[in-house]
Backbone as numpy.savetxt, mean C-alpha at the origin, in Angstrom:
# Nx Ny Nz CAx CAy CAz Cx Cy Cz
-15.98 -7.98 -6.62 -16.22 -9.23 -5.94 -15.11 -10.21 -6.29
-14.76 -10.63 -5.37 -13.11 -11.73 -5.51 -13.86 -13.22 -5.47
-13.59 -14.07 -6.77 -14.11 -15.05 -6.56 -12.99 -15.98 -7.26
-12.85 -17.31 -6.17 -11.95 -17.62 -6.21 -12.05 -19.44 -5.98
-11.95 -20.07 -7.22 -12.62 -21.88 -7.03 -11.33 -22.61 -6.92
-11.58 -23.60 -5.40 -10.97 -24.81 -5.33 -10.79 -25.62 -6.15
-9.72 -25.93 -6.37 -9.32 -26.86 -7.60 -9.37 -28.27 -6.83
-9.52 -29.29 -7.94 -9.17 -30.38 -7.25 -8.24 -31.00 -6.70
-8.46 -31.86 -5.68 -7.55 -31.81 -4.30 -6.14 -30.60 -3.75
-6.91 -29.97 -4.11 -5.74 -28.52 -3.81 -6.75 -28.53 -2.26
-5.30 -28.27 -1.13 -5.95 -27.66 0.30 -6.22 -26.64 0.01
-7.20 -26.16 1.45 -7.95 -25.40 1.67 -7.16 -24.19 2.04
-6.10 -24.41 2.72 -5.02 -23.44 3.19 -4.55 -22.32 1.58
-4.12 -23.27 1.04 -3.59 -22.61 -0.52 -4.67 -21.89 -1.30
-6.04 -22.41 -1.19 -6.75 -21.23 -1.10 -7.28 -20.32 -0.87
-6.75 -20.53 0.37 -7.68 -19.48 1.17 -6.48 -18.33 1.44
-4.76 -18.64 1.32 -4.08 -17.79 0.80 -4.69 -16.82 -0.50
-4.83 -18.13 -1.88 -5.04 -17.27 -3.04 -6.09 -16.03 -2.59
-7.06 -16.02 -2.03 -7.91 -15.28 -1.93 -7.42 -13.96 -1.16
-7.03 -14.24 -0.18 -6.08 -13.19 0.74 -5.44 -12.31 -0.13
-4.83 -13.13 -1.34 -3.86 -12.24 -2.08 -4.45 -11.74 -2.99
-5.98 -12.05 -3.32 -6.98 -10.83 -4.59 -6.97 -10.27 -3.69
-7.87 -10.36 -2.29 -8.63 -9.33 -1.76 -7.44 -7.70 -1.52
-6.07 -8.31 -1.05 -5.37 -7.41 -0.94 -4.95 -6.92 -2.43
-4.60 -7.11 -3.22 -4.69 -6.87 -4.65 -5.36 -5.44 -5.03
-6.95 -6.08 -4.99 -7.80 -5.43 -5.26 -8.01 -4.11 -4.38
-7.51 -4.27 -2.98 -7.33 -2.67 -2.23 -9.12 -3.06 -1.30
-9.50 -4.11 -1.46 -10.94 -4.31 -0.38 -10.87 -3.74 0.95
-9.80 -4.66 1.74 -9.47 -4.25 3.04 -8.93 -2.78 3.19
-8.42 -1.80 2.34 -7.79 -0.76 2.70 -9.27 0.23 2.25
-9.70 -0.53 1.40 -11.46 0.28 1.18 -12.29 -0.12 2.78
-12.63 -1.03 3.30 -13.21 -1.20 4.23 -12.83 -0.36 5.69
-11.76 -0.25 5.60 -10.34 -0.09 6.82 -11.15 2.07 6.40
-10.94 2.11 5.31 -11.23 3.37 5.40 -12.69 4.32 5.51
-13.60 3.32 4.95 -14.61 3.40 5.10 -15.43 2.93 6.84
-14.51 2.81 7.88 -15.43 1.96 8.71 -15.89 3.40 9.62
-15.11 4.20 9.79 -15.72 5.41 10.57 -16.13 6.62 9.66
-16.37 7.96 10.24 -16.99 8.84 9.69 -16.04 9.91 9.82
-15.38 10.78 8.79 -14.53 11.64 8.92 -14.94 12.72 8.78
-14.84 14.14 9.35 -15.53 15.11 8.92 -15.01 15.83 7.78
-14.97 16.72 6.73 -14.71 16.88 5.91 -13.23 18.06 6.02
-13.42 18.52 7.57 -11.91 19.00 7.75 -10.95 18.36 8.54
-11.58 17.50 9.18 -10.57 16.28 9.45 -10.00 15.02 8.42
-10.92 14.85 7.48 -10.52 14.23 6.06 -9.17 14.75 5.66
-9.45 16.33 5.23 -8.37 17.30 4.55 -7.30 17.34 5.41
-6.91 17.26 6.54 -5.96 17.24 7.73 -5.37 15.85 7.79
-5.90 15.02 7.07 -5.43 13.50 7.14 -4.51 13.47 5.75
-5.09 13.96 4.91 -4.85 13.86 3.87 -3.06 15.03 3.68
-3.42 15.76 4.41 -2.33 16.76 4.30 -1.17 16.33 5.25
-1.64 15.85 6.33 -0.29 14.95 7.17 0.28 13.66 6.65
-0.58 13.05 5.67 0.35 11.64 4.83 1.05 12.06 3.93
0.44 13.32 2.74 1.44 14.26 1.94 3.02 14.92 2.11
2.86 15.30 3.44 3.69 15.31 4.43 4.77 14.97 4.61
4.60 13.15 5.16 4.44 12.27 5.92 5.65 12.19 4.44
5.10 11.49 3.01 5.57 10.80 1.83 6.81 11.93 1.05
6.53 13.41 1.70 7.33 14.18 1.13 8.93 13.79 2.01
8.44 14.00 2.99 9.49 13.64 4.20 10.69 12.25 4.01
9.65 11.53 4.08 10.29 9.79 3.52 11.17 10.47 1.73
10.43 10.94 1.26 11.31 11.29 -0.23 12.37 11.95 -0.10
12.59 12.95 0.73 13.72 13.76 1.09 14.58 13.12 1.76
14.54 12.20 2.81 15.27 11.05 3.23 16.17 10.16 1.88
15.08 9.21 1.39 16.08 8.50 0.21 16.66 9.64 -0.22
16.38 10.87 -0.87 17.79 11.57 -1.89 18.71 11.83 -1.65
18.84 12.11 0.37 19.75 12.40 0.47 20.69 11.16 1.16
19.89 10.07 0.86 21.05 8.87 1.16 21.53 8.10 -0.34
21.17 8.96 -1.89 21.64 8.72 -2.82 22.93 8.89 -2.73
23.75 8.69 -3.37 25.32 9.78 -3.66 24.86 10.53 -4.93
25.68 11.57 -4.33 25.59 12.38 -5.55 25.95 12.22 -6.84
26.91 11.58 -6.99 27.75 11.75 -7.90 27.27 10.47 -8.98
27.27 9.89 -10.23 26.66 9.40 -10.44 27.70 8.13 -12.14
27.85 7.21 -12.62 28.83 7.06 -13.33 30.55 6.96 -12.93
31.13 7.03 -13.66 32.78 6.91 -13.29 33.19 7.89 -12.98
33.87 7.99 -11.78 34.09 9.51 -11.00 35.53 9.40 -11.96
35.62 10.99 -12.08 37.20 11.45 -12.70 38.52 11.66 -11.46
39.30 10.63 -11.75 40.16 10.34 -10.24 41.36 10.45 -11.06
């Protein structure tokens, strides 16, 4: 539970940011967001295996836009 008190004469705006920024913090909305439908338990595993995927893919990208070489090259 995100609980979050107005200070005095602090706007309402600045808190109602602060709060925005527990709730996202805390992972609420990405709990709610995931919880709002019903997944079946092999469509779960199929979700789960295409973001694995998905993060392996993106990783193989950055390494190969590292340079290789690494320290003072011998010139």
């Amino acid at each position: 539970m995100v609980i979050v008190t107005v200070r005095d004469n602090e706007p309402f705006e600045k808190a109602l940011r602060r709060f925005r920024r527990k709730v996202e913090r805390e992972g609420i909305r990405k709990d709610i967001k995931k919880n709002s439908f019903y997944l079946k338990p092999g469509e779960k595993r199929r979700l789960k295996q295409r973001l694995a995927e998905k993060r392996r893919r993106k990783a193989a990208r950055r390494a190969a836009r590292k340079p290789i070489m690494k320290g003072p090259t011998a010139a």
